[in-house]
Residue frames as qw, qx, qy, qz and C-alpha x, y, z in Angstrom:
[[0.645, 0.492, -0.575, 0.107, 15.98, 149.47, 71.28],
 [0.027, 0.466, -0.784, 0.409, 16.65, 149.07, 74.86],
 [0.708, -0.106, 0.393, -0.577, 13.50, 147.75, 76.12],
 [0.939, 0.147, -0.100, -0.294, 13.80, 145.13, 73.32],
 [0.290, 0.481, -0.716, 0.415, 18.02, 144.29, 74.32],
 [0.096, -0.310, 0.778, -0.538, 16.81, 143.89, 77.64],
 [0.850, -0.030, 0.168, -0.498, 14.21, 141.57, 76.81],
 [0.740, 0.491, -0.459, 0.021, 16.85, 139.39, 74.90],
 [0.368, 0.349, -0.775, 0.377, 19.18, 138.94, 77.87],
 [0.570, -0.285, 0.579, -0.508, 16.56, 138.28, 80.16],
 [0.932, 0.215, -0.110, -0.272, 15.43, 135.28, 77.74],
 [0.626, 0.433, -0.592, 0.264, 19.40, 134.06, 77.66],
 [0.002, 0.292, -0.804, 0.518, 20.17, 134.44, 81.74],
 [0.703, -0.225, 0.001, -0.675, 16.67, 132.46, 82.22],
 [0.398, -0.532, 0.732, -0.149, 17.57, 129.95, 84.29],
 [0.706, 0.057, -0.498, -0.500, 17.28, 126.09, 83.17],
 [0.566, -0.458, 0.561, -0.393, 16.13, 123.49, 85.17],
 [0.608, 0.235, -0.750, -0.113, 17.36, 119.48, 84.90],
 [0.848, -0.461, -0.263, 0.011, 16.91, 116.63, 87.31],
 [0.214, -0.678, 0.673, -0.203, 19.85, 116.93, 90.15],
 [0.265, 0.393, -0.877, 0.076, 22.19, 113.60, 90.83],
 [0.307, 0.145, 0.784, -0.520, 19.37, 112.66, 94.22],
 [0.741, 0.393, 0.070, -0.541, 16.24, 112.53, 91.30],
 [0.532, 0.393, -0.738, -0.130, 18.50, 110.50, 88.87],
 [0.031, 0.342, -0.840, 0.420, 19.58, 108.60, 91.64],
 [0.406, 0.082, 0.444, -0.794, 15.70, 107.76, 92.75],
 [0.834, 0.384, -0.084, -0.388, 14.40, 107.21, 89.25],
 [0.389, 0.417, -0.821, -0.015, 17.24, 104.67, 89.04],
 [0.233, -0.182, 0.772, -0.563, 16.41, 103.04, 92.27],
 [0.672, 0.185, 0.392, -0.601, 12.52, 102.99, 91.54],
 [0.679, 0.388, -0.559, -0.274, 13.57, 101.58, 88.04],
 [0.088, 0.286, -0.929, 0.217, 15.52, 98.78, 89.82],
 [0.553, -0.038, 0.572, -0.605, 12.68, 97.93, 91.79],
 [0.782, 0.415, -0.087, -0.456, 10.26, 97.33, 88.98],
 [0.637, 0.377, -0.656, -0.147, 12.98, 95.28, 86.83],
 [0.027, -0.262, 0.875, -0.405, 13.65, 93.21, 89.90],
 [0.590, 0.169, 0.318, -0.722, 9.93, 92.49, 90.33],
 [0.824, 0.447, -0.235, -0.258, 9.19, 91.56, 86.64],
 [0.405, 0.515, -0.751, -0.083, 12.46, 89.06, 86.80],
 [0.323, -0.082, 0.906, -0.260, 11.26, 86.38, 89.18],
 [0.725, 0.394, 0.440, -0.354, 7.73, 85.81, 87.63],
 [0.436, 0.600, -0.567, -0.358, 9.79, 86.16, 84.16],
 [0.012, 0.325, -0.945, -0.043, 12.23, 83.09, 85.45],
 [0.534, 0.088, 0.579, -0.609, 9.04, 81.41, 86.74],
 [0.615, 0.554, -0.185, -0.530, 7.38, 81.62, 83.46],
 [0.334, 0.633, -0.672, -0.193, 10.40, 80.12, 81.59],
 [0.247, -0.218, 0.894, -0.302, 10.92, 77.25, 84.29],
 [0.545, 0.238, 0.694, -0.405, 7.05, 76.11, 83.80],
 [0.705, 0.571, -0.233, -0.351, 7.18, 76.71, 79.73],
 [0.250, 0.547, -0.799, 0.006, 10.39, 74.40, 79.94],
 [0.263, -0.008, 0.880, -0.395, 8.84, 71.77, 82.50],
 [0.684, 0.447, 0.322, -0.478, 5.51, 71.79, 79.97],
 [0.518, 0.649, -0.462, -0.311, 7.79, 71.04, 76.84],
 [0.084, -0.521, 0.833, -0.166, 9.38, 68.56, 78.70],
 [0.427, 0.028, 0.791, -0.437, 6.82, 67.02, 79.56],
 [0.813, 0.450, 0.049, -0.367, 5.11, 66.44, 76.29],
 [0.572, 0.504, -0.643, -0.063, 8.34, 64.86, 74.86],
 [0.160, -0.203, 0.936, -0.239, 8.12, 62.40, 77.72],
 [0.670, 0.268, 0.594, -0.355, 4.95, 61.10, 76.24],
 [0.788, 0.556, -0.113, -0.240, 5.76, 61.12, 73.25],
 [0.389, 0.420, -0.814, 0.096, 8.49, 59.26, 73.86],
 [0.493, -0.012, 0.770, -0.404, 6.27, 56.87, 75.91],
 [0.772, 0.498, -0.089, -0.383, 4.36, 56.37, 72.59],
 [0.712, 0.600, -0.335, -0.145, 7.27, 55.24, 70.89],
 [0.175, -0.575, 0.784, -0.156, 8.59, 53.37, 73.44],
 [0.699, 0.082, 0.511, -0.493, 5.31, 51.19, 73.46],
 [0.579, 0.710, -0.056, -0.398, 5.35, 51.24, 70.12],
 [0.202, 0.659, -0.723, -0.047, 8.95, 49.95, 69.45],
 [0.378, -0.001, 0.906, -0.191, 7.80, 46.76, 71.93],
 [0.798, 0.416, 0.310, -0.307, 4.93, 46.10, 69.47],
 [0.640, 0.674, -0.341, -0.140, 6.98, 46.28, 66.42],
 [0.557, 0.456, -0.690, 0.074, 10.07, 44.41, 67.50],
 [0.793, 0.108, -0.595, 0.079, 9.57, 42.54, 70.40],
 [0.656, -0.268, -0.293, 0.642, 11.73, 44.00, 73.29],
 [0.219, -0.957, 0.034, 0.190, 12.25, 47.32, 74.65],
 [0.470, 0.783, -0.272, 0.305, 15.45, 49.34, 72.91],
 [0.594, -0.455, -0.276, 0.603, 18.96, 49.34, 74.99],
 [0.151, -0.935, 0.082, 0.309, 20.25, 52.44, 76.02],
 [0.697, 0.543, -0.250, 0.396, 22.90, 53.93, 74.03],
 [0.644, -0.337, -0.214, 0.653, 26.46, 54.22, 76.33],
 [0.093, 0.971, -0.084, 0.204, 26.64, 58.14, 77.23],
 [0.047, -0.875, 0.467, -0.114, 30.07, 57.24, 78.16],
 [0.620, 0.294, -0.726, -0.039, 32.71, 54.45, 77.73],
 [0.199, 0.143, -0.836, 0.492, 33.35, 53.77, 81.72],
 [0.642, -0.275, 0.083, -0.711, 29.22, 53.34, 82.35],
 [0.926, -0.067, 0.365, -0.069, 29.47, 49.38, 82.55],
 [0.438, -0.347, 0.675, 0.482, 32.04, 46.84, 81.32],
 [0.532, 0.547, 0.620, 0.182, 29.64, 46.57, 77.83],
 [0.161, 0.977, 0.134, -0.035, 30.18, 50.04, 77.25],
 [0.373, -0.719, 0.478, 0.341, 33.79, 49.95, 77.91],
 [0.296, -0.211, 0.702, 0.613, 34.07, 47.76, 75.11],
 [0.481, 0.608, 0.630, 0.045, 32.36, 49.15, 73.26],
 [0.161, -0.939, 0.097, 0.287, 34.36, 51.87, 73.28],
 [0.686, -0.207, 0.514, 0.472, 36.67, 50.27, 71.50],
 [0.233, 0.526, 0.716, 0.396, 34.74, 51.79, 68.99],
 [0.197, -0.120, -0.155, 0.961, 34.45, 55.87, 69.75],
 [0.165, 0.000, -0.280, -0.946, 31.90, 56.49, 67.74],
 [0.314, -0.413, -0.855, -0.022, 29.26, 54.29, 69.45],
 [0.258, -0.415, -0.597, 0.636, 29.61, 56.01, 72.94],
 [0.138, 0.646, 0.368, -0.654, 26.68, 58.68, 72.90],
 [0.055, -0.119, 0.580, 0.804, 25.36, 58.72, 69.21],
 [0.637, 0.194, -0.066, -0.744, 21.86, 58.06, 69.64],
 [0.637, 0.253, -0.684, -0.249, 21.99, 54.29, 68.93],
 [0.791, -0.434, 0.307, -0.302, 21.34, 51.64, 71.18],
 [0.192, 0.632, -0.749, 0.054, 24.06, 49.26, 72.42],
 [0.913, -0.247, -0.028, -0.324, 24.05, 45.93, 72.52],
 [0.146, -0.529, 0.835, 0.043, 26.91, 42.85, 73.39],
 [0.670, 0.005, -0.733, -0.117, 27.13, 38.99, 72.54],
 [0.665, -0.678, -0.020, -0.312, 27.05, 36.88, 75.17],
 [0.736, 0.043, -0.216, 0.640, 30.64, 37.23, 75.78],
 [0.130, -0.875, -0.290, 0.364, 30.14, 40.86, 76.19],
 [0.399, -0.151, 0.429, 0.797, 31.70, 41.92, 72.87],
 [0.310, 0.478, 0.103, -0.815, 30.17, 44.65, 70.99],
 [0.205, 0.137, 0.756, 0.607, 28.10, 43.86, 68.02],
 [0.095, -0.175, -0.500, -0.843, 26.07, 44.83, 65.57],
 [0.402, 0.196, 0.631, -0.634, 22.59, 45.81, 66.30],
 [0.771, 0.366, -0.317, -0.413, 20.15, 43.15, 65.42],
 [0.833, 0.002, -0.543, 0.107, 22.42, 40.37, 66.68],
 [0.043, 0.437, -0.668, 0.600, 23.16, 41.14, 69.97],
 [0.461, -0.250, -0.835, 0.167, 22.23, 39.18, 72.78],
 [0.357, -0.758, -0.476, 0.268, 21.68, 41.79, 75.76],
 [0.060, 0.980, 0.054, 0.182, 22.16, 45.68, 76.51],
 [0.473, 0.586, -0.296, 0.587, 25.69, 46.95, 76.62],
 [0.053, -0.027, -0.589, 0.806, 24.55, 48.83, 79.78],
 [0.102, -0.495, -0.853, 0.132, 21.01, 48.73, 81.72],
 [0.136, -0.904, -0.295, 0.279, 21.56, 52.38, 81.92],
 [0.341, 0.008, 0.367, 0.865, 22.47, 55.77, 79.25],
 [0.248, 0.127, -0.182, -0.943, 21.36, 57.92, 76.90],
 [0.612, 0.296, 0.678, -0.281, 18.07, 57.10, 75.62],
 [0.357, 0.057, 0.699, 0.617, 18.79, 56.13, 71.89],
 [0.265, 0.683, 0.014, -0.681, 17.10, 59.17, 70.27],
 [0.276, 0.387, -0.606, -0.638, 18.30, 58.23, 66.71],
 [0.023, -0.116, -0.987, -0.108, 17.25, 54.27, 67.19],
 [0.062, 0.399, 0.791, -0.461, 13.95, 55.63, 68.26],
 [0.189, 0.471, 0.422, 0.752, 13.76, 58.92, 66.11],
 [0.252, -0.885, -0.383, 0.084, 12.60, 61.00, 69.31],
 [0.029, -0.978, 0.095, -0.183, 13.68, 64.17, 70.51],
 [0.536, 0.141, -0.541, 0.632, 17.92, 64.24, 71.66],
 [0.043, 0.256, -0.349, 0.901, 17.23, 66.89, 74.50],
 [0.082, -0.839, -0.445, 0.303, 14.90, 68.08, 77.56],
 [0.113, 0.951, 0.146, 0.249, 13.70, 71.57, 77.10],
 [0.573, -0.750, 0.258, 0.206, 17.26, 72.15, 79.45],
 [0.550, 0.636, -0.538, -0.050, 19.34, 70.85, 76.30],
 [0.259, -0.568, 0.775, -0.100, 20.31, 67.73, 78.29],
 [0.471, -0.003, -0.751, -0.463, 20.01, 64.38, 77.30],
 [0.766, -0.298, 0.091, -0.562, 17.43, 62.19, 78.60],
 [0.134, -0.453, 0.860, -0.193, 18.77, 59.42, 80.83],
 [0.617, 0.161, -0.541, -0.549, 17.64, 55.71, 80.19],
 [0.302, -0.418, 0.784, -0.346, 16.59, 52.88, 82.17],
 [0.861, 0.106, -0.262, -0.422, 15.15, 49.53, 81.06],
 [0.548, -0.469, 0.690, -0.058, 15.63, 46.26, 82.86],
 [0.015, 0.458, -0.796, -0.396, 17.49, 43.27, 80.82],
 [0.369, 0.210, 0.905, 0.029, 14.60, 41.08, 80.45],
 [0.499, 0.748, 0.391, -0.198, 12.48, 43.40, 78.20],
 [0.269, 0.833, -0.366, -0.317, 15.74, 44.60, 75.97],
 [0.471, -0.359, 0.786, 0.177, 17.25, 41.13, 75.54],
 [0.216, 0.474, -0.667, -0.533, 17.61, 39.97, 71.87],
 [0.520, 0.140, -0.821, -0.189, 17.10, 36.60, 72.50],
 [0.760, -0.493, 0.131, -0.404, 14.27, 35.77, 75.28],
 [0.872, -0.410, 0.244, -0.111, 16.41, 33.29, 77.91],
 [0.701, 0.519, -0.330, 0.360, 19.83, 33.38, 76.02],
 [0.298, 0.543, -0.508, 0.599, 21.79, 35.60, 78.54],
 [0.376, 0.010, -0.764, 0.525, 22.49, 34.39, 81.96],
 [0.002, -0.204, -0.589, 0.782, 20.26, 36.63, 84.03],
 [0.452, -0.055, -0.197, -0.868, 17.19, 36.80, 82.25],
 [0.484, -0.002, 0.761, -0.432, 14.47, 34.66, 83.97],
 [0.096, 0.172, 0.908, 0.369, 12.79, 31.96, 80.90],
 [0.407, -0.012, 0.150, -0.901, 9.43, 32.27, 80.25],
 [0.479, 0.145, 0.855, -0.134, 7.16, 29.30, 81.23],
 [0.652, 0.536, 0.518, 0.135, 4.88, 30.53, 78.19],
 [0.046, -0.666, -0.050, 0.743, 6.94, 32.42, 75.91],
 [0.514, 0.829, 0.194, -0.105, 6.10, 34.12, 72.23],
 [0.630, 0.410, 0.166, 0.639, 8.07, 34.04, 68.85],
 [0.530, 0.181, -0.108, 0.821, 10.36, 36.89, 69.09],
 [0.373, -0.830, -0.208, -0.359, 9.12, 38.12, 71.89],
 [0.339, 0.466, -0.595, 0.561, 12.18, 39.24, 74.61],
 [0.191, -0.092, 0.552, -0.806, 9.30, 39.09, 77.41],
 [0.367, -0.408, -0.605, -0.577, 6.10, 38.05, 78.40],
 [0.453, -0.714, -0.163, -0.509, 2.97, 38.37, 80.58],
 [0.656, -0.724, -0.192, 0.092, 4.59, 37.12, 83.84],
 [0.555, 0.057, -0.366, 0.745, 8.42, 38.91, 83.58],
 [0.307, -0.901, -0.272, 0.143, 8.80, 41.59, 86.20],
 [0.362, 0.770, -0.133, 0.508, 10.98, 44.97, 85.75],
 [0.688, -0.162, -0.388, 0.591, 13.74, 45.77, 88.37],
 [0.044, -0.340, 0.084, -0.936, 12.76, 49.77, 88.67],
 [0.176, -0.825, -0.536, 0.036, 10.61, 50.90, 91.54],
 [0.037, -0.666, -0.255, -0.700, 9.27, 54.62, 91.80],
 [0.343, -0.510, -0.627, 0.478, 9.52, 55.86, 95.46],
 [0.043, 0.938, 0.010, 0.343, 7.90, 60.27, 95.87],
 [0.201, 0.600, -0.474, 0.612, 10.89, 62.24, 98.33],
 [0.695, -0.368, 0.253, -0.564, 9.00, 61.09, 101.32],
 [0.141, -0.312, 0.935, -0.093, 10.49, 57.43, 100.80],
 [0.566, 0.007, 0.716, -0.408, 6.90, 56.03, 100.01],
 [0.290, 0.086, 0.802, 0.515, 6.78, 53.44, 96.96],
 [0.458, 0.457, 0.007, -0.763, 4.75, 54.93, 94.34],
 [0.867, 0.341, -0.164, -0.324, 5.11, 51.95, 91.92],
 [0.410, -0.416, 0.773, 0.248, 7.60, 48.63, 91.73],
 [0.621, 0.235, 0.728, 0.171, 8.29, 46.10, 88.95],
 [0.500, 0.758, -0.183, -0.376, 8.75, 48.77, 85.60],
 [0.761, 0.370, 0.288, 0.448, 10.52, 47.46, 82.74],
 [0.512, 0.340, 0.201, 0.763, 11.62, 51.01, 81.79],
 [0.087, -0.913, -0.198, 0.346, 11.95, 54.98, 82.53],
 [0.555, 0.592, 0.190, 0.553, 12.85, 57.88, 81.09],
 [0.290, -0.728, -0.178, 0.595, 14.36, 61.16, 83.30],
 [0.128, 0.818, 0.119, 0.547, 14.79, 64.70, 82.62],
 [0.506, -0.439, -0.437, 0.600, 17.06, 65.81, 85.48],
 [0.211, -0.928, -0.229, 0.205, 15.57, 69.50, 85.09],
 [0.280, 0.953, -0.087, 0.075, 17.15, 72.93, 84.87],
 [0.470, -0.722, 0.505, -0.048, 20.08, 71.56, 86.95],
 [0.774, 0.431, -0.443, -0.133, 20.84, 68.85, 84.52],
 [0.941, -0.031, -0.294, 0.167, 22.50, 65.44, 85.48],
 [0.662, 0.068, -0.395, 0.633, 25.70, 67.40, 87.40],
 [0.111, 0.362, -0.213, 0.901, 24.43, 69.11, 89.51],
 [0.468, -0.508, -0.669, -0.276, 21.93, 67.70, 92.02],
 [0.013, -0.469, 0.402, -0.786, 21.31, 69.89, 95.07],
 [0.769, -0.263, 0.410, -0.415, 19.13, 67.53, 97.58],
 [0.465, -0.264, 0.792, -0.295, 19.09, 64.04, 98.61],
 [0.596, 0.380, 0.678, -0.201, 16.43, 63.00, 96.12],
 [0.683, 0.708, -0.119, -0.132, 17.86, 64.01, 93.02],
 [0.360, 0.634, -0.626, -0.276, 20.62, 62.65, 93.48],
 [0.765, 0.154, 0.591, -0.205, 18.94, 59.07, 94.21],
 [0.864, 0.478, 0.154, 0.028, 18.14, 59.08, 90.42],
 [0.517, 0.698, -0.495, 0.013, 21.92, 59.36, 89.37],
 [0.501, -0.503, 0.700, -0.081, 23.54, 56.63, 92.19],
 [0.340, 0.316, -0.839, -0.285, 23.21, 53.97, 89.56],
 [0.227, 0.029, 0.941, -0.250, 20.75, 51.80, 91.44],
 [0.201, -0.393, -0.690, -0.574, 17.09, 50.88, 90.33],
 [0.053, -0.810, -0.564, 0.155, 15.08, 53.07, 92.72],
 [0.154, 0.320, 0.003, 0.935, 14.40, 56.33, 91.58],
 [0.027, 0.539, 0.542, -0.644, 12.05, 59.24, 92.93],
 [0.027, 0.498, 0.735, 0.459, 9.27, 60.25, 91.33],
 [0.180, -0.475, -0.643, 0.573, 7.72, 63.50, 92.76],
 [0.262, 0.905, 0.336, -0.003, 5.64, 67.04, 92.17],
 [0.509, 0.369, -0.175, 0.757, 7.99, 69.73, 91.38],
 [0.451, -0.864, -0.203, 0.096, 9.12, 71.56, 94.33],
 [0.501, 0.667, 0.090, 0.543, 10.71, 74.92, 94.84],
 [0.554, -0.830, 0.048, -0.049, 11.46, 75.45, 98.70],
 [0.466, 0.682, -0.531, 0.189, 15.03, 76.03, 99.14],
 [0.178, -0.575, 0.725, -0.335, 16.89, 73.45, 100.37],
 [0.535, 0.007, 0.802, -0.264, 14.70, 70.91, 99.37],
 [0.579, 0.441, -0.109, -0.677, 14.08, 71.31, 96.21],
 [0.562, 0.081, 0.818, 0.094, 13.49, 68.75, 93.59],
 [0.289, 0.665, -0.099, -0.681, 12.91, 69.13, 89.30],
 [0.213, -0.053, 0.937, 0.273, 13.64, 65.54, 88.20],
 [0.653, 0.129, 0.101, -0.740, 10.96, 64.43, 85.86],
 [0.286, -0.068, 0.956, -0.021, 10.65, 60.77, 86.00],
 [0.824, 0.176, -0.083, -0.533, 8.33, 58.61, 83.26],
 [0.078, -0.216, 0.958, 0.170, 7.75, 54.99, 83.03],
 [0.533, 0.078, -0.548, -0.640, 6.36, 52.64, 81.42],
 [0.777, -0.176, 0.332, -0.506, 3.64, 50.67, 83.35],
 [0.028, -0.256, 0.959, 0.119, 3.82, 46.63, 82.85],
 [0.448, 0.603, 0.572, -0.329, 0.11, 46.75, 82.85],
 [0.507, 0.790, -0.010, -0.344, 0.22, 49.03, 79.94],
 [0.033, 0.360, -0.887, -0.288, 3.19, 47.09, 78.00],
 [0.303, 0.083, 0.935, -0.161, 1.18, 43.97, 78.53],
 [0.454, 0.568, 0.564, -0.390, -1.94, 45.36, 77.27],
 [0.468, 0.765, -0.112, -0.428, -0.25, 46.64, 74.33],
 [0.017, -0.420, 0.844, 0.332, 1.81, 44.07, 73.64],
 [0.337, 0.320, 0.868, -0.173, -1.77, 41.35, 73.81],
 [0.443, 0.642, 0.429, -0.454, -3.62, 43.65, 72.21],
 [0.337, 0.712, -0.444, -0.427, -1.60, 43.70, 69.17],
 [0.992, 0.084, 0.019, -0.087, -1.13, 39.81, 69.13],
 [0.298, 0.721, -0.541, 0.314, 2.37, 40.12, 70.20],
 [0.086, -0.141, 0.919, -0.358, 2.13, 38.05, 73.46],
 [0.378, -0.211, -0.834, -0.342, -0.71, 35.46, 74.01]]
């Protein structure tokens, strides 16, 4: 009886052993490591799935930009992403429910909104890019909108109505353009050296940093409101970075698709 008593309380005072606070402490650490590891290539990942989505909805919204000039003539305006972008947008504002709906704005040539379909020229040269008028994506893979640029001789209603649009010696039934206008956008890379001049039209994606937040010199170029933007690879060196993604639309390739459809002569 005793031998089997004093097998019992040796089994109960057997000691147990658990990690101490310095092991915990360790395997926490080594954990840390790891998760810290795996989270840059993660972001990485994300950044280049988001910059690959992007980039397919800028061509397909090159498609249907091309496309839109075959079918009606003229390049779309931008729609106003805000009443105080140009005086056309201001009044147009008169009208809340214009300013960023997806629609392209147009004025008379008084600069009073109207209806699209009779307007004369583009509200503003620069906005949203009119997603609904167009039926493309609203967003970059960033949820922001895509910003719009198209100069006033390929979006004008009425080829050589409004003051600043240059005639065309030979131009084509409702055609807003033809083989000799030139676009007001050039394409320079961060380096300052022209990559293309004379577009009619672009389309940005200001990246993970969207439109309010540029953090170098060369993104914010493409928001100062002028017509040169930068065009470059994506770079990820700090202090220089850069994530704009810039498309336009050749004037060779307008031209060729506007002739080859029997739209200009």
């Amino acid at each position: 009886m005793s031998n089997r008593y004093n097998k019992i309380m040796l089994v109960k005072l057997k000691p147990m052993y658990g990690f101490t606070l310095v092991e915990l402490a360790m395997v926490l650490f080594i954990v840390g490591l790891l998760l810290g590891g795996m989270l840059v290539p993660l972001s990485t990942r994300l950044e280049q799935q988001n910059r690959e989505t992007t980039n397919t909805s800028l061509n397909e919204i090159k498609e249907v930009l091309l496309g839109y000039a075959v079918i009606n003539g003229k390049l779309p305006c931008p729609d106003c992403p805000t009443s105080g972008t140009s005086a056309g947008c201001t009044a147009t504002s008169a009208d809340p429910a214009k300013i960023n709906d997806g629609i392209e704005d147009g004025v008379d040539i008084s600069g009073n909104p109207v209806s699209i379909g009779s307007y004369v020229s583009c509200a503003t040269t620069q906005g949203n890019l009119p997603w609904v008028t167009l039926g493309t994506t609203e967003f970059d893979a960033w949820s922001n909108h895509f910003r719009y640029h198209v100069t006033d001789d390929f979006a004008d209603n009425v080829e050589g109505a409004p003051v600043n649009v240059t005639p065309c010696s030979n131009p084509a039934a409702d055609v807003s353009f033809c083989t000799t206008s030139t676009g007001d956008v050039d394409i320079e890379n961060v380096s300052g050296t022209t990559v293309t001049t004379g577009v009619p039209a672009l389309v940005v994606s200001f990246g993970s940093n969207g439109n309010v937040a540029p953090t170098t010199a060369s993104e914010m170029d493409n928001q100062d409101g002028n017509q040169t933007y930068i065009s470059n690879d994506y770079i990820n060196t700090s202090g220089s970075e850069f994530n704009d993604m810039v498309m336009w639309i050749s004037p060779n390739l307008l031209m060729n698709r506007m002739i080859v459809s029997g739209r200009l002569p």
